[in-house]
SERO-4910 file (N, C-alpha, C, O; in steps of 0.05 Angstrom, whole numbers):
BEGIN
 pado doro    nc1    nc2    nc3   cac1   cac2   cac3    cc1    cc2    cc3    oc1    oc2    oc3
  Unk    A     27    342   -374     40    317   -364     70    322   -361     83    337   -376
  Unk    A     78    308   -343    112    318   -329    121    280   -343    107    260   -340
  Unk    A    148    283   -359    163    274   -375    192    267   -371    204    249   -383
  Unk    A    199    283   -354    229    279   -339    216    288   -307    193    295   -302
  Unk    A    241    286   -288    238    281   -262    237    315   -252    247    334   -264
  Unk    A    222    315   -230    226    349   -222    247    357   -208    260    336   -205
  Unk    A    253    366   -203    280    380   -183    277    373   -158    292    354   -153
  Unk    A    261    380   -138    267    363   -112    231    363   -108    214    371   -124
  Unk    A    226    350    -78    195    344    -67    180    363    -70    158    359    -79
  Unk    A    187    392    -62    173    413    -64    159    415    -83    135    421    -81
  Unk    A    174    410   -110    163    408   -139    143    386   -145    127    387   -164
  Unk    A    145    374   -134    120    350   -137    100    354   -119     79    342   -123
  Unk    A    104    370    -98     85    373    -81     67    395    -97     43    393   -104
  Unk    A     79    411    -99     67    448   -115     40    429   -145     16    432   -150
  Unk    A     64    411   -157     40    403   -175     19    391   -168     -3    392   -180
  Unk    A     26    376   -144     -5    361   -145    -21    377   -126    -42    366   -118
  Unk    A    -15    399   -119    -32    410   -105    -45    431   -113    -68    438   -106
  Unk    A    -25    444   -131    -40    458   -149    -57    443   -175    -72    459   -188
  Unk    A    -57    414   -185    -78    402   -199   -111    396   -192   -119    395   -169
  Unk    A   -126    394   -211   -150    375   -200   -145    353   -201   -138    346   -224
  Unk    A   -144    336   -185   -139    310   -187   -156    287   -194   -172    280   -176
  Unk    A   -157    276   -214   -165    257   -219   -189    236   -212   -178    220   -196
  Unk    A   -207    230   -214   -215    204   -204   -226    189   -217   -223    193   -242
  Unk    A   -241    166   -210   -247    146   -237   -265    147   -253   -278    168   -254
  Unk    A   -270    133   -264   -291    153   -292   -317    132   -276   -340    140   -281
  Unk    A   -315    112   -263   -338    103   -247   -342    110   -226   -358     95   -215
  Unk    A   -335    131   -208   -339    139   -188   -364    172   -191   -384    179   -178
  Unk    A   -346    185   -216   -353    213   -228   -375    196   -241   -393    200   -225
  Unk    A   -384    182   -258   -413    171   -265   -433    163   -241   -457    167   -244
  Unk    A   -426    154   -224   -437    148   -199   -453    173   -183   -475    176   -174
  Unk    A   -426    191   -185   -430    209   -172   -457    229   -191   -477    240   -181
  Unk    A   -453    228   -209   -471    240   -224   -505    237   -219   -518    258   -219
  Unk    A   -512    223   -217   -532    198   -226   -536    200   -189   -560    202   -190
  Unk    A   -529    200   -160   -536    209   -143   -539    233   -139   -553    240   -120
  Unk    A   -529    255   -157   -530    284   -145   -563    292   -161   -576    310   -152
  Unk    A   -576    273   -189   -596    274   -198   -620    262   -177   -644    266   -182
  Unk    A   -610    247   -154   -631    237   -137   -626    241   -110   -626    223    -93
  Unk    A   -621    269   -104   -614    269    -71   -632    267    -59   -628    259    -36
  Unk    A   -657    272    -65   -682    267    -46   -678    236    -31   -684    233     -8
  Unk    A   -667    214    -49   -669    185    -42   -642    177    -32   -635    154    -28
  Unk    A   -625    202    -28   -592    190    -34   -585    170     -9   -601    171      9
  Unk    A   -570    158     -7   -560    143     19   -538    149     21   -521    150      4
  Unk    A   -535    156     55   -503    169     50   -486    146     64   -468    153     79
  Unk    A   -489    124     61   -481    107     68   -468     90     47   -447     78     51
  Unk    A   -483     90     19   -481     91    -12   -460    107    -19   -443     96    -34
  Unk    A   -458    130    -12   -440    158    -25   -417    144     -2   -397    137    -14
  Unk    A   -416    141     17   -390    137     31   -374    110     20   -350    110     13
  Unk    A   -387     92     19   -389     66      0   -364     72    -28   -341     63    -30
  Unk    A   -374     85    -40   -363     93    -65   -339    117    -64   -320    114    -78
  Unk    A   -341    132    -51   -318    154    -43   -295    130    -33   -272    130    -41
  Unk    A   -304    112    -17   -277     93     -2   -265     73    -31   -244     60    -30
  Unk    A   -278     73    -48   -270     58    -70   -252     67    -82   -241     53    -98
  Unk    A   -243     92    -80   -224    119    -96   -211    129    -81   -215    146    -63
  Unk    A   -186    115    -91   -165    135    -67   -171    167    -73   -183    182    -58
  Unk    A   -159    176   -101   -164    196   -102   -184    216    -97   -179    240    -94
  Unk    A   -214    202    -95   -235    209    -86   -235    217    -50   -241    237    -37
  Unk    A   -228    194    -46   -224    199    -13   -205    217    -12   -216    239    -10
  Unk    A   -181    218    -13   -165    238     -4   -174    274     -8   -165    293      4
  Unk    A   -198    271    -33   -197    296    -44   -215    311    -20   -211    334    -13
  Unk    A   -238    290     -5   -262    293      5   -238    308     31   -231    332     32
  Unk    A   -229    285     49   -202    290     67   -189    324     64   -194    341     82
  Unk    A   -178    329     50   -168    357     45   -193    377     43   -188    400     48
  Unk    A   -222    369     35   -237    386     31   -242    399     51   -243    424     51
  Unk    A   -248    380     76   -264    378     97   -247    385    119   -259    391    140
  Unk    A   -219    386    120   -207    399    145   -204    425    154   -193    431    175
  Unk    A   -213    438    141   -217    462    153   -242    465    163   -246    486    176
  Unk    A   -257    452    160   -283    453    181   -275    446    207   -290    455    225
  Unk    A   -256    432    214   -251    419    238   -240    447    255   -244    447    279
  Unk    A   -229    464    247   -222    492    259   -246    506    272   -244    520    292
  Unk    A   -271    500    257   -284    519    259   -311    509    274   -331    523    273
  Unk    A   -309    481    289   -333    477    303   -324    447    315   -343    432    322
  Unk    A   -306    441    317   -290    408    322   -261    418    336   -243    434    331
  Unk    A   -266    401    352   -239    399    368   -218    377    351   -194    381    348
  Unk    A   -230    359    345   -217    339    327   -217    330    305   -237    337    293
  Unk    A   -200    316    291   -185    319    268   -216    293    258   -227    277    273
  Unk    A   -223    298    235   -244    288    214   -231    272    205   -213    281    190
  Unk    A   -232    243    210   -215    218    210   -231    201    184   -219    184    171
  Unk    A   -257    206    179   -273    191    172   -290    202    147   -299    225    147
  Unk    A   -295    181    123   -315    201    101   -341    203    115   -350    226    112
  Unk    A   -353    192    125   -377    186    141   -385    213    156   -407    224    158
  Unk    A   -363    219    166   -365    250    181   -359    258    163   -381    254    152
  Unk    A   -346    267    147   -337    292    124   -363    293    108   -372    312     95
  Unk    A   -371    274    110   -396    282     86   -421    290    110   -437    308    107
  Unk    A   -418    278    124   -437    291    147   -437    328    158   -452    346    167
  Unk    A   -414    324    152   -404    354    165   -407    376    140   -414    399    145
  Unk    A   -399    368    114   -398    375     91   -431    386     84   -433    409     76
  Unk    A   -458    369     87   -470    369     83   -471    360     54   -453    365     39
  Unk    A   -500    344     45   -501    336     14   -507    360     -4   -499    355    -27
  Unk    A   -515    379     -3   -515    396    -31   -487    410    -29   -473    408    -49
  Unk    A   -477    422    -10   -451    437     -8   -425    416    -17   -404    423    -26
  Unk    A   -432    389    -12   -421    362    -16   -419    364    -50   -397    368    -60
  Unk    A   -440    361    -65   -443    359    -87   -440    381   -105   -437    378   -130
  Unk    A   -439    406    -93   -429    428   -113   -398    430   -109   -388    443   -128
  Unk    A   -388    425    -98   -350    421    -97   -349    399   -108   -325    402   -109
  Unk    A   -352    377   -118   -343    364   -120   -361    358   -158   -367    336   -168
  Unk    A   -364    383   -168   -388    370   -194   -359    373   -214   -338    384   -210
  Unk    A   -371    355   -241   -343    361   -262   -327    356   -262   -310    367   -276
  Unk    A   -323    331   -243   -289    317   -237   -273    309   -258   -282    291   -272
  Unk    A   -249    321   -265   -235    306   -282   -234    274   -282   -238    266   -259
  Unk    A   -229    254   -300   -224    229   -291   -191    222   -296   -173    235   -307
  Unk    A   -189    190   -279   -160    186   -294   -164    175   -318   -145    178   -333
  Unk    A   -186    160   -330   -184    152   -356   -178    172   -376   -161    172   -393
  Unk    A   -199    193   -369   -187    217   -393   -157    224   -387   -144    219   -407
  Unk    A   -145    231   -370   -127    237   -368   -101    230   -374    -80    242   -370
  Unk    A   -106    207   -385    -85    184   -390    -86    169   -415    -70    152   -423
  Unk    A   -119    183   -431   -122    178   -462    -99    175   -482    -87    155   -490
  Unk    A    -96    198   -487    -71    194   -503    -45    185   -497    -27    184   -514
  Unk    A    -41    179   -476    -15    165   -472     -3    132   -465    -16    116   -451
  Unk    A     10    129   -470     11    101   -475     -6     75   -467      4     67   -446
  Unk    A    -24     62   -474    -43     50   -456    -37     29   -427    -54     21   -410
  Unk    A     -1     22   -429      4      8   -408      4     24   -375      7     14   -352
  Unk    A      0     54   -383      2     76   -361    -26     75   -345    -30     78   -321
  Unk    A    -46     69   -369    -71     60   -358    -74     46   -345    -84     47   -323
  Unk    A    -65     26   -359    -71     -7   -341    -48     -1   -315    -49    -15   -295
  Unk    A    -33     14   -318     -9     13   -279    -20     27   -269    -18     29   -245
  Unk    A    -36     43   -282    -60     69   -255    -71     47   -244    -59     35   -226
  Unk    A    -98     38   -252   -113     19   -250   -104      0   -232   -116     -3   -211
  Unk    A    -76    -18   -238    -66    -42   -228    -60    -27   -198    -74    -36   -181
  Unk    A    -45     -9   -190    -40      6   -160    -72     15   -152    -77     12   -128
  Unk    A    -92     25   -169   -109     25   -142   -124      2   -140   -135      1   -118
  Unk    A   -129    -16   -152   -137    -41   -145   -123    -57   -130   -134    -76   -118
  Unk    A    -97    -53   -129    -74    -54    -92    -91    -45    -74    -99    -59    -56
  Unk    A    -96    -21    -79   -107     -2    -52   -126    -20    -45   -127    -35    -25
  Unk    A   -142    -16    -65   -179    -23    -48   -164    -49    -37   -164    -48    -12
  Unk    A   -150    -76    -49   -149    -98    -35   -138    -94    -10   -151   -101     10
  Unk    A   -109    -79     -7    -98    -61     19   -119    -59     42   -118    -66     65
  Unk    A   -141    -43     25   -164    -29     46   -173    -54     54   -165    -63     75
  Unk    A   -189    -68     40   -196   -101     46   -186   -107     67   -193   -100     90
  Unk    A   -163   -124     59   -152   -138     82   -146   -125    103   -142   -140    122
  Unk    A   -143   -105    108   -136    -75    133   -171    -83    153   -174    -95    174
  Unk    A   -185    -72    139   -211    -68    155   -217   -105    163   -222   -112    186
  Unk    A   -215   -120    146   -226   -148    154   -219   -155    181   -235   -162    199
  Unk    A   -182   -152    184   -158   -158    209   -174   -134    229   -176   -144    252
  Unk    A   -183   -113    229   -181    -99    249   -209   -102    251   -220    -85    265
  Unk    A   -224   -119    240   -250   -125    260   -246   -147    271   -256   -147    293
  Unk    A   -229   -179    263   -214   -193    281   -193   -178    309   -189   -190    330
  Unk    A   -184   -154    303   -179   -148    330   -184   -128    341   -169   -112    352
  Unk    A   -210   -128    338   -232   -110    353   -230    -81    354   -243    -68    371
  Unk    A   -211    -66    331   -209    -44    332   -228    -24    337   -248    -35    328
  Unk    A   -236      3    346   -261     17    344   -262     30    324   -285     38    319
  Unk    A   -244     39    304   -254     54    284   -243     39    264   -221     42    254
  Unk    A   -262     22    256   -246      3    223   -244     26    191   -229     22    172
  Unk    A   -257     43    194   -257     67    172   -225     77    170   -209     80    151
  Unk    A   -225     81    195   -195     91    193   -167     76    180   -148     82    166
  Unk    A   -180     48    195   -155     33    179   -157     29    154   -138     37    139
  Unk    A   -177     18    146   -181     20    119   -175     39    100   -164     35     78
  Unk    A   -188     72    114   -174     91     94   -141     99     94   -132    111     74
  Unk    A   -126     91    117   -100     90    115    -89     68     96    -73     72     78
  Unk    A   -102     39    103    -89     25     71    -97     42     42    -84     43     21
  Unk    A   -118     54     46   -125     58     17    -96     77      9    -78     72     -7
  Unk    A    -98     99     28    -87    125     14    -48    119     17    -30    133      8
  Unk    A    -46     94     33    -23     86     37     -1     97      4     17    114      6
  Unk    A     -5     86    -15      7     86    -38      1    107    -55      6    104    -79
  Unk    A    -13    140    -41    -26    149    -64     -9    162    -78    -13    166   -102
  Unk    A     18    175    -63     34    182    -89     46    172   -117     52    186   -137
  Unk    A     46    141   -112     47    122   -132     27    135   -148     34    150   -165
  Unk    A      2    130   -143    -23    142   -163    -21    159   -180    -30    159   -203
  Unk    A     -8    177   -167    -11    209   -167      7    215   -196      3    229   -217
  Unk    A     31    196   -185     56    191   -205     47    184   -226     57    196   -245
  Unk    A     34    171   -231     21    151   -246      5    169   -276      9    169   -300
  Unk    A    -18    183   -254    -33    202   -276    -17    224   -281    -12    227   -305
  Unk    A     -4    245   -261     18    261   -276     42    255   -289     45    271   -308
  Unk    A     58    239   -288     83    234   -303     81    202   -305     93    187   -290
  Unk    A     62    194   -327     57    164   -325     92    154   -338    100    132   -329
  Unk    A    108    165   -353    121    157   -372    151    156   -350    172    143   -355
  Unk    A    147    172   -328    172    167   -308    156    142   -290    170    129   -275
  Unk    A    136    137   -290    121    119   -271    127     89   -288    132     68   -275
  Unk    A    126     89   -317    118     60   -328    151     52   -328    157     29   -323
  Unk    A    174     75   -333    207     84   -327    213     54   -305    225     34   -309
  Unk    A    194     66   -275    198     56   -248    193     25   -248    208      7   -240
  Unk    A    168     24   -258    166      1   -266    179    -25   -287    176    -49   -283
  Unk    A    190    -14   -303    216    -29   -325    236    -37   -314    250    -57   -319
  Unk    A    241     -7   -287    267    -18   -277    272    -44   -265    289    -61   -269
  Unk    A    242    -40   -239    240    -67   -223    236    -94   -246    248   -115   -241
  Unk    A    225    -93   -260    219   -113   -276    240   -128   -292    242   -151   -300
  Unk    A    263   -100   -296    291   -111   -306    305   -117   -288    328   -125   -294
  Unk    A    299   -115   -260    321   -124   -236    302   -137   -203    301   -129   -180
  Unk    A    295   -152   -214    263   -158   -196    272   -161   -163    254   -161   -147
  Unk    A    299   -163   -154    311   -161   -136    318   -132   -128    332   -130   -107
  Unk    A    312   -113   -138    318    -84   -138    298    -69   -113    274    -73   -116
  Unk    A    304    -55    -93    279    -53    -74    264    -31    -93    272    -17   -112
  Unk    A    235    -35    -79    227    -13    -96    232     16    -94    228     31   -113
  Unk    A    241     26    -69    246     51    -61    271     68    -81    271     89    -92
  Unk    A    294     40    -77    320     44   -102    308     56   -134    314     76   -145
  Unk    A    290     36   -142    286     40   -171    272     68   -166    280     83   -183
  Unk    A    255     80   -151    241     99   -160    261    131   -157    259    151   -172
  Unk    A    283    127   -132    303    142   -132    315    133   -159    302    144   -176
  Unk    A    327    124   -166    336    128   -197    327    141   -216    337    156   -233
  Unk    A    306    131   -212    287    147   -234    277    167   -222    277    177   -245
  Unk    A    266    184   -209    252    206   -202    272    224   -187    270    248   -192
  Unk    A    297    213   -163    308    227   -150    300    232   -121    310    246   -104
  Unk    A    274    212   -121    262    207    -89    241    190    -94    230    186   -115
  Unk    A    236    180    -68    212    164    -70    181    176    -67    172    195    -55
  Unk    A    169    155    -83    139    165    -70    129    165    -40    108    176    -32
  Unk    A    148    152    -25    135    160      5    143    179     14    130    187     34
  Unk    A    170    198      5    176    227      5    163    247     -1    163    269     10
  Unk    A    147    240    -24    127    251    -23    106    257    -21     97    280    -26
  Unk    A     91    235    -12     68    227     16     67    246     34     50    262     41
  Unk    A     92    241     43     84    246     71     90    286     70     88    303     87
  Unk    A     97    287     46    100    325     45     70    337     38     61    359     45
  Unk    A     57    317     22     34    321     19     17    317     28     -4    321     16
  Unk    A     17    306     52     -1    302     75      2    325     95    -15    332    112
  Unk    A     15    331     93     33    369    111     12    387     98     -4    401    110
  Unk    A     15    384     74      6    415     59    -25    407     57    -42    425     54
  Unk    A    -32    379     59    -66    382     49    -75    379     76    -98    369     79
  Unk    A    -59    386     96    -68    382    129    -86    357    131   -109    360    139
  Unk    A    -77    333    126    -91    311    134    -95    301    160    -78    310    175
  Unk    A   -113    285    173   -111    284    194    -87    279    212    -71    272    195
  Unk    A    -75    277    234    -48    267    239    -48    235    239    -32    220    229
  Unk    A    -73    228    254    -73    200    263    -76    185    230    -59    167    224
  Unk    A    -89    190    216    -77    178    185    -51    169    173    -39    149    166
  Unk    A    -48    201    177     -4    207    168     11    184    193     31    169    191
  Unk    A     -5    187    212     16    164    235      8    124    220     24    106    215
  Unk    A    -19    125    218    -26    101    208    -11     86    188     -7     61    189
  Unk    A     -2    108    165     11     97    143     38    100    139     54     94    121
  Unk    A     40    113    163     73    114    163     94     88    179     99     87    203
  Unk    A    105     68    156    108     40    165    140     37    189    147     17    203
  Unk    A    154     67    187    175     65    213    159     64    232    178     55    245
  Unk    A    137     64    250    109     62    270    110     36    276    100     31    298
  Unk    A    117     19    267    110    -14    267    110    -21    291    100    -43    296
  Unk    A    123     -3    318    110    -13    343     88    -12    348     82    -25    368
  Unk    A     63      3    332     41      4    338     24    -14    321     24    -17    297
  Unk    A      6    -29    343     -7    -54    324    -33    -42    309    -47    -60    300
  Unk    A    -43    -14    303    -52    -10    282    -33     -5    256    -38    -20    237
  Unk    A    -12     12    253      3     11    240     16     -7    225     24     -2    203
  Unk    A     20    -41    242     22    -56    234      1    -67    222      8    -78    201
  Unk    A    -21    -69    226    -47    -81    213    -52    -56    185    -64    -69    169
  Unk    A    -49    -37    176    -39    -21    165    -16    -36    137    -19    -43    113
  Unk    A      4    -34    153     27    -49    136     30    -72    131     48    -76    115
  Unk    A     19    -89    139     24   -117    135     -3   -113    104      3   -120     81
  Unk    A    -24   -103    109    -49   -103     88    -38    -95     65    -48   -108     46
  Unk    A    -16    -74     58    -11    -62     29     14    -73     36     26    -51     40
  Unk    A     29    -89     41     50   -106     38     35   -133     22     42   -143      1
  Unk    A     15   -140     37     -4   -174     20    -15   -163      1    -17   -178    -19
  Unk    A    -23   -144     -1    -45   -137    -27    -12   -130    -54    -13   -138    -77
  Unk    A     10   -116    -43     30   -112    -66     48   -142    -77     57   -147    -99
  Unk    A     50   -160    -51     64   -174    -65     45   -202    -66     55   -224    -62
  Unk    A     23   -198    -72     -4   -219    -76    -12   -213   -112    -21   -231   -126
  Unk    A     -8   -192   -120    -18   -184   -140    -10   -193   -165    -21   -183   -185
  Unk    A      8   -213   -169      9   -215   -192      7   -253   -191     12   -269   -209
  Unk    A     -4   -256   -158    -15   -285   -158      6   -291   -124     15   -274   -109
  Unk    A      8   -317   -122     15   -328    -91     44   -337    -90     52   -349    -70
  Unk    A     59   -331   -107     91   -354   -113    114   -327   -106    137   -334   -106
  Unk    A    111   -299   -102    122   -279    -82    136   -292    -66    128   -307    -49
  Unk    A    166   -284    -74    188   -294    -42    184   -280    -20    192   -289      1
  Unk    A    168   -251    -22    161   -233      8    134   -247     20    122   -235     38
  Unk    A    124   -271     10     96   -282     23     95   -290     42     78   -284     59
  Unk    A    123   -315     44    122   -319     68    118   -295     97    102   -294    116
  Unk    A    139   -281     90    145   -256    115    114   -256    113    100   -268    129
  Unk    A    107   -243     97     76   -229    102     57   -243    127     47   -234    147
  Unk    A     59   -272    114     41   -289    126     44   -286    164     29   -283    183
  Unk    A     78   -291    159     75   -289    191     79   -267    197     79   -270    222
  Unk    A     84   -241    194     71   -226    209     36   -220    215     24   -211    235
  Unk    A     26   -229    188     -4   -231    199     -9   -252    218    -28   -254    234
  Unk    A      9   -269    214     -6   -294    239     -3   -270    274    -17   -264    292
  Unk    A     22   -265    266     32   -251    303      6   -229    307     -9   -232    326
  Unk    A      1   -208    288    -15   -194    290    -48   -200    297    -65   -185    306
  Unk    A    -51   -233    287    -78   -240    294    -79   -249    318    -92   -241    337
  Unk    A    -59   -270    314    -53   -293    335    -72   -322    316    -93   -334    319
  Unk    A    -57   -322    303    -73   -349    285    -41   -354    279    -23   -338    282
  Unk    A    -40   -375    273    -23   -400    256    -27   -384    232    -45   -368    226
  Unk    A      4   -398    215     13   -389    185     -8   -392    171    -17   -375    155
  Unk    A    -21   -421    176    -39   -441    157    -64   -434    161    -82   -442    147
  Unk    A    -68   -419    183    -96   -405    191   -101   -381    171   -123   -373    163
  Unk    A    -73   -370    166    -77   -341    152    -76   -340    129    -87   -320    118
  Unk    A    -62   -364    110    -65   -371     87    -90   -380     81    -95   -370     58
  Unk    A   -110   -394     88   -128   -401     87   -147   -377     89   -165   -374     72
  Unk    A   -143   -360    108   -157   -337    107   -160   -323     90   -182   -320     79
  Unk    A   -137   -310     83   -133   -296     54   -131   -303     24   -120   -292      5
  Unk    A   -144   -327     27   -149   -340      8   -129   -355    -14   -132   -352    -38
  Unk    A   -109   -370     -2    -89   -382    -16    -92   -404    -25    -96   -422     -8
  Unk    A    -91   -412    -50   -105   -436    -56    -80   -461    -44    -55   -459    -41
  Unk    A   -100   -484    -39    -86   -503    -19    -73   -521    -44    -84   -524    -66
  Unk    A    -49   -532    -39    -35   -540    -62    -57   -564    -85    -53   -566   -109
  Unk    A    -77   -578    -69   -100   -586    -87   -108   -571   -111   -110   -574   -135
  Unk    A   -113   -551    -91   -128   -530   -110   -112   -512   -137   -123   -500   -155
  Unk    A    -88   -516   -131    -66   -517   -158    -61   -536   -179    -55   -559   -176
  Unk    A    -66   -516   -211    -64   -530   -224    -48   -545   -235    -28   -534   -244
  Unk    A    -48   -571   -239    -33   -589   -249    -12   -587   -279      1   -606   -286
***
């Protein structure tokens, strides 16, 4: 586990790429318990559950691009293909013995746990609201968006299970200066942000491009991108309940992006109507 900050991106990149990374201790039980029944498996099931894990998905993502060299003209956008392409036993012997993040994070302070946990349960909601909007606007590949909200935040993650103690750092700060952007506090503390190092690690694990473009939020002329960003913008500043001064913004950019009214999208996304607040 890393304890102080590393010297520049490179150094954060080298570690997590040279790690096994992580995944959830319910995903690696899951996974188990299908590789005992492949005769029955559903790979529709296995895709199901890989999208529940960022770290899972991303790992499948890096597994699988070099296949695309070797019989695909195009970039493997999707787990649905990667596991297709992967095949299930060649699928299941790379991927047996996964480390988890629960173990990984045993001995160390338990609030590191609960901020792993609390960011990918961002994600999956991210992914949520991402795929819901882009079947309201008729997108063709809803996988994609969805796996771009997921993996949107995964250096946060990453941060999280390797240097939880500069990660829980990041978090104290904003919490001692709740006006602080988040990008500021994590340069303070780390010396760069986690989208610095995203996007270096999307270079080196050759991710698809159209992904790396998806989640990259300077793009905002593009209305996937935006359907993208607006999703892990509602799912970050939704999370600790609806009274967020960034809600409003949120709201109307999802209205422009749907074409619904404010009060159409609050309602949508489930905001309780001032009735429905307790007294």
């Amino acid at each position: 586990m890393i304890d102080h900050p590393l010297p520049d991106r490179d150094a954060w990149v080298l570690l997590f790429s040279n790690s096994s990374l992580p995944v959830l201790r319910s995903t690696q039980r899951r996974l188990n318990e299908m590789r005992e029944n492949l005769d029955d498996l559903d790979a529709r099931k296995l895709t199901q559950l890989i999208l529940h894990d960022p770290i899972m998905t991303v790992r499948v993502l890096a597994y699988i691009q070099p296949f695309r060299g070797r019989s695909l003209q195009q970039d493997i956008t999707t787990i649905a293909s990667a596991v297709m392409m992967a095949g299930l036993l060649p699928f299941f012997r790379r991927f047996d013995n996964l480390p988890t993040v629960e173990d990984a994070l045993k001995d160390h302070d338990p609030h590191a746990l609960l901020g792993v946990l609390h960011v990918i349960r961002r994600a999956q909601r991210a992914a949520d609201y991402a795929q819901d909007w882009a079947v309201r606007r008729q997108d063709l590949n809803l996988e994609e968006i969805g796996i771009a909200a997921l993996l949107h935040d995964l250096a946060e993650i990453l941060v999280w299970c390797f240097a939880p103690k500069l990660a829980l750092n990041v978090q104290a700060l904003q919490q001692a200066h709740p006006t602080m952007r988040s990008a500021d506090a994590q340069i303070q503390v780390l010396g760069l942000t986690y989208h610095d190092i995203q996007r270096a690690l999307c270079k080196v694990w050759h991710l698809p491009e159209l992904l790396t473009l998806l989640i990259d939020d300077q793009r905002s002329d593009l209305v996937r991108v935006r359907n993208v960003s607006l999703a892990v913008s509602l799912a970050r500043h939704s999370a600790h309940g609806w009274d967020d001064p960034a809600l409003p913004d949120d709201f109307r950019g999802i209205a422009a992006l749907l074409n619904l009214s404010v009060d159409a999208v609050r309602r949508h996304v489930g905001v309780p109507s001032d009735e429905d607040q307790p007294q």
